[in-house]
C-alpha beads as a LAMMPS data file, in Angstrom:
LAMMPS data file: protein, C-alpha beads

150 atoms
149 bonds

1 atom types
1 bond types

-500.0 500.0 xlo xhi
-500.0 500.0 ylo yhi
-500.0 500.0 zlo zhi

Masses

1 110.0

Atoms # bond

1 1 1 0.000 0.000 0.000
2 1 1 1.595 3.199 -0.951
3 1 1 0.331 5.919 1.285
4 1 1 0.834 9.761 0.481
5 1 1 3.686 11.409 1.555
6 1 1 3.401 14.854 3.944
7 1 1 4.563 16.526 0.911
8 1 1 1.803 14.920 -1.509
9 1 1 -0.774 15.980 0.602
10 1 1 0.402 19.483 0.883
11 1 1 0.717 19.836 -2.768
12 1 1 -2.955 18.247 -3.107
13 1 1 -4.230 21.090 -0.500
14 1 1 -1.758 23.853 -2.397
15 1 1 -4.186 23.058 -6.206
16 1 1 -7.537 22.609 -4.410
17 1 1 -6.850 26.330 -3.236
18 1 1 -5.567 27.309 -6.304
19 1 1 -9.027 27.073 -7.721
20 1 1 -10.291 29.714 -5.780
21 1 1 -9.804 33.483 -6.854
22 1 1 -10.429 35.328 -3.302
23 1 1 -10.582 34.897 -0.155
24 1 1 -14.311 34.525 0.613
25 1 1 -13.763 31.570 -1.399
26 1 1 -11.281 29.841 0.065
27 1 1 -13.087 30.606 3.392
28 1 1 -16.154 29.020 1.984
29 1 1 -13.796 25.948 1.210
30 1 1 -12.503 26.065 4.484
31 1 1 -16.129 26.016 6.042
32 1 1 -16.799 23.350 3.853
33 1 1 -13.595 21.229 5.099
34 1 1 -14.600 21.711 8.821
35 1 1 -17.818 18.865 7.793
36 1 1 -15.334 16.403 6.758
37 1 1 -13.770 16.474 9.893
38 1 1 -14.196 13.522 11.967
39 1 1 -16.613 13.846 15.257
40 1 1 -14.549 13.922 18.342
41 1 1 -15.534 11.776 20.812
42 1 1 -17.566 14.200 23.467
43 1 1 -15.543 12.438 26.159
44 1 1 -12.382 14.004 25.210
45 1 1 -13.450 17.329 24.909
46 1 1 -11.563 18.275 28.292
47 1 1 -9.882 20.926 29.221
48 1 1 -6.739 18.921 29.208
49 1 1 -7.449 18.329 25.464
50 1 1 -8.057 22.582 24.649
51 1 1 -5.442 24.284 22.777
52 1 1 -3.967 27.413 24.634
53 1 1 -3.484 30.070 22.462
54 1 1 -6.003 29.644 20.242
55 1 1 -9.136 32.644 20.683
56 1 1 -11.849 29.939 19.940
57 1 1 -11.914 26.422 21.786
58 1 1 -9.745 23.968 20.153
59 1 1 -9.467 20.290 21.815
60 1 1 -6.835 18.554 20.073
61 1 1 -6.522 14.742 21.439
62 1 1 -3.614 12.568 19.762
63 1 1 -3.209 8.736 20.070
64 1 1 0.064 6.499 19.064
65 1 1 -0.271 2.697 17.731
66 1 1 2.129 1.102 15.592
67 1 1 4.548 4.118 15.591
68 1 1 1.927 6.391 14.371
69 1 1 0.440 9.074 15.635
70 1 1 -3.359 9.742 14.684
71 1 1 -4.714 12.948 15.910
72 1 1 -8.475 13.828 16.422
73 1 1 -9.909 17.834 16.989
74 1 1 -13.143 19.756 17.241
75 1 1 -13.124 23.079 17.682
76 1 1 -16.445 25.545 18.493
77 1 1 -15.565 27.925 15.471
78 1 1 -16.106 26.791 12.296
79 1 1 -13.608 28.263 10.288
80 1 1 -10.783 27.215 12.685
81 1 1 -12.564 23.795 12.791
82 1 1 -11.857 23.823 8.844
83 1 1 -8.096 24.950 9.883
84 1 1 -7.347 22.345 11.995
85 1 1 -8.836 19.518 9.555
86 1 1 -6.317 20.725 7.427
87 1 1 -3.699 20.149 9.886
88 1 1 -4.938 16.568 10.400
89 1 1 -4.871 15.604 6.969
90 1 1 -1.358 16.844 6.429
91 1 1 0.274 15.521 10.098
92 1 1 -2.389 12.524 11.084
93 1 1 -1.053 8.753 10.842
94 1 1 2.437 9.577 11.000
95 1 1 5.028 8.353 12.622
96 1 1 6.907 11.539 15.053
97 1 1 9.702 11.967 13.234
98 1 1 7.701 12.646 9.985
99 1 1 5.722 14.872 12.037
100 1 1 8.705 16.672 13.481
101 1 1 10.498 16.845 10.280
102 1 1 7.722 17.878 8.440
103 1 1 7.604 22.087 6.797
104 1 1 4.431 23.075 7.134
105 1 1 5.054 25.218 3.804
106 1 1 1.239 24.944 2.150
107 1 1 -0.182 27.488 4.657
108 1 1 2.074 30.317 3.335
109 1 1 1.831 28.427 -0.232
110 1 1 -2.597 28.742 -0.195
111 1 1 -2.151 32.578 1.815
112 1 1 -3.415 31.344 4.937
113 1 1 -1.468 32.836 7.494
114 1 1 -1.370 36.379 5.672
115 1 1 -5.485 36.451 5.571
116 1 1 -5.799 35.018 8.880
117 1 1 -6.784 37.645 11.645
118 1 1 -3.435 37.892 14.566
119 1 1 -5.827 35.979 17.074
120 1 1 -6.175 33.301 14.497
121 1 1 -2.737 33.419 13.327
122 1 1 -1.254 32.632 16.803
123 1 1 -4.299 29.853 17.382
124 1 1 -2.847 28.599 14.300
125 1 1 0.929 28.410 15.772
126 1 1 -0.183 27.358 18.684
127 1 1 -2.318 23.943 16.965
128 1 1 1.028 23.362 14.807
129 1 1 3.046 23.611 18.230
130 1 1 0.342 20.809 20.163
131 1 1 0.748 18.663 17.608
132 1 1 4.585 18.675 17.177
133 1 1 4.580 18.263 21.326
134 1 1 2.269 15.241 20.737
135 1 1 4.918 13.571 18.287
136 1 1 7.869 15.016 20.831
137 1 1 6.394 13.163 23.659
138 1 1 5.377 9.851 21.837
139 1 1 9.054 9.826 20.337
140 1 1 10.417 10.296 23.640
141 1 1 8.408 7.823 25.542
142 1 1 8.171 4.996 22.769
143 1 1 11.164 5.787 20.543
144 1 1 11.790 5.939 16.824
145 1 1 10.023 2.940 14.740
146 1 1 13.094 1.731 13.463
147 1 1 14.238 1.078 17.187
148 1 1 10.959 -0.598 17.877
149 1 1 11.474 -2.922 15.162
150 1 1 15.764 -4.231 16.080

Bonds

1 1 1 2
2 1 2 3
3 1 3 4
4 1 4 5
5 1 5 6
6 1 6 7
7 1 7 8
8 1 8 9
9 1 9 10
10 1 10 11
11 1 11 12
12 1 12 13
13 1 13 14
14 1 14 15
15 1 15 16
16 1 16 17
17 1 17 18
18 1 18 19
19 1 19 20
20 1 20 21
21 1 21 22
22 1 22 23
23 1 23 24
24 1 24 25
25 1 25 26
26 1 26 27
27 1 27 28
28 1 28 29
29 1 29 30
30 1 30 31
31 1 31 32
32 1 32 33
33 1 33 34
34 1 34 35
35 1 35 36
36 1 36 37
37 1 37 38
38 1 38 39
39 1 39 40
40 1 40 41
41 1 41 42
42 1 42 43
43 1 43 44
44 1 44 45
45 1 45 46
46 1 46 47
47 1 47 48
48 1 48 49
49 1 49 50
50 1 50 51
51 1 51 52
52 1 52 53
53 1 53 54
54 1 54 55
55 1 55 56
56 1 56 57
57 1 57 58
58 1 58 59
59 1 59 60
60 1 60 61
61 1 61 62
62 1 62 63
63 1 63 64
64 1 64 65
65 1 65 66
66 1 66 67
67 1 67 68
68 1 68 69
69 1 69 70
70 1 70 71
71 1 71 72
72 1 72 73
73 1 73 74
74 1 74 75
75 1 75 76
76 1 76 77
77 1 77 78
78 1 78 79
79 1 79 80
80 1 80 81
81 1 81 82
82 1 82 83
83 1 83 84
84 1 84 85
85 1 85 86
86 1 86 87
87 1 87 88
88 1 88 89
89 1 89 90
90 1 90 91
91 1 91 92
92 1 92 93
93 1 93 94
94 1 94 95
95 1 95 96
96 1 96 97
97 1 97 98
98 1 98 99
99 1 99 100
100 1 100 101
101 1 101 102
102 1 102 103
103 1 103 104
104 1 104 105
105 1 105 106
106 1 106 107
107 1 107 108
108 1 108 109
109 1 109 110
110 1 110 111
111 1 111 112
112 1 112 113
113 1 113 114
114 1 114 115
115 1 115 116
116 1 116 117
117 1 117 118
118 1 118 119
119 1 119 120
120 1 120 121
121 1 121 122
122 1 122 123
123 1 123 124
124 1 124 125
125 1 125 126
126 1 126 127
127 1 127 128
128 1 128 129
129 1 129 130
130 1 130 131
131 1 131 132
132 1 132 133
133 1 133 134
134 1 134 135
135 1 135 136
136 1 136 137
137 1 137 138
138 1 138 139
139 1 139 140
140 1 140 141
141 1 141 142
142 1 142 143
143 1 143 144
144 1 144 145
145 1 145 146
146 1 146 147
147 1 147 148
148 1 148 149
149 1 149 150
């Protein structure tokens, strides 16, 4: 099974924004991506689970099996609901180090940062950063894959 690399699907986000001429658009897309995001289970929306930082509620809850990391979010605002699904396509089922590696270059590449308001510029940062901690702390407790598997 050949699975998508980080960079695939950021070049895959990078054309399905390229269709859109403004930015009411690509808000409109990003609404629309914020439906394909996966229900969180209720019981994990926690205050351990909410994203400091971030103006709206965020709950960002990440789980490691197999040496991959699979992250799930909900957020109370729609648009940064859309934002996060974004990051969860790009960073879920990864192993850490992909995740840590990984330059999150398709939100400059679609303008995404530069039409974002300051409080949802830093909520953005501040998602990226919880999810990079995630894959810090499941590297450091379980390892790298490759020393799983000697």
């Amino acid at each position: 099974m050949d699975r998508k690399t980080i960079q695939d699907v950021q070049e895959e986000i990078i054309s399905e924004f390229e269709i859109y001429d403004d930015w009411m658009d690509k808000y409109n897309y990003i609404i629309e991506l914020s439906r394909d995001l996966p229900v969180i289970d209720p019981k994990l929306k926690v205050n351990g689970n909410l994203i400091s930082g971030c103006q709206s509620k965020v709950w960002l809850d990440a789980d490691y099996a197999n040496g991959i990391v699979t992250y799930t979010a909900d957020s109370d605002a729609i648009i940064t609901k859309g934002i996060v699904s974004l990051l969860i396509r790009v960073l879920s089922n990864r192993t850490p180090e992909e995740i840590l590696d990984t330059d999150l270059y398709f939100i400059d590449r679609i303008g995404l940062r530069q039409n974002l308001s300051p409080t949802r510029s830093n909520g953005l940062l501040s998602m990226i950063k919880q999810m990079k901690l995630y894959a810090l702390a499941f590297k450091t407790k379980y390892g790298s894959k490759r020393e799983q598997n000697e």
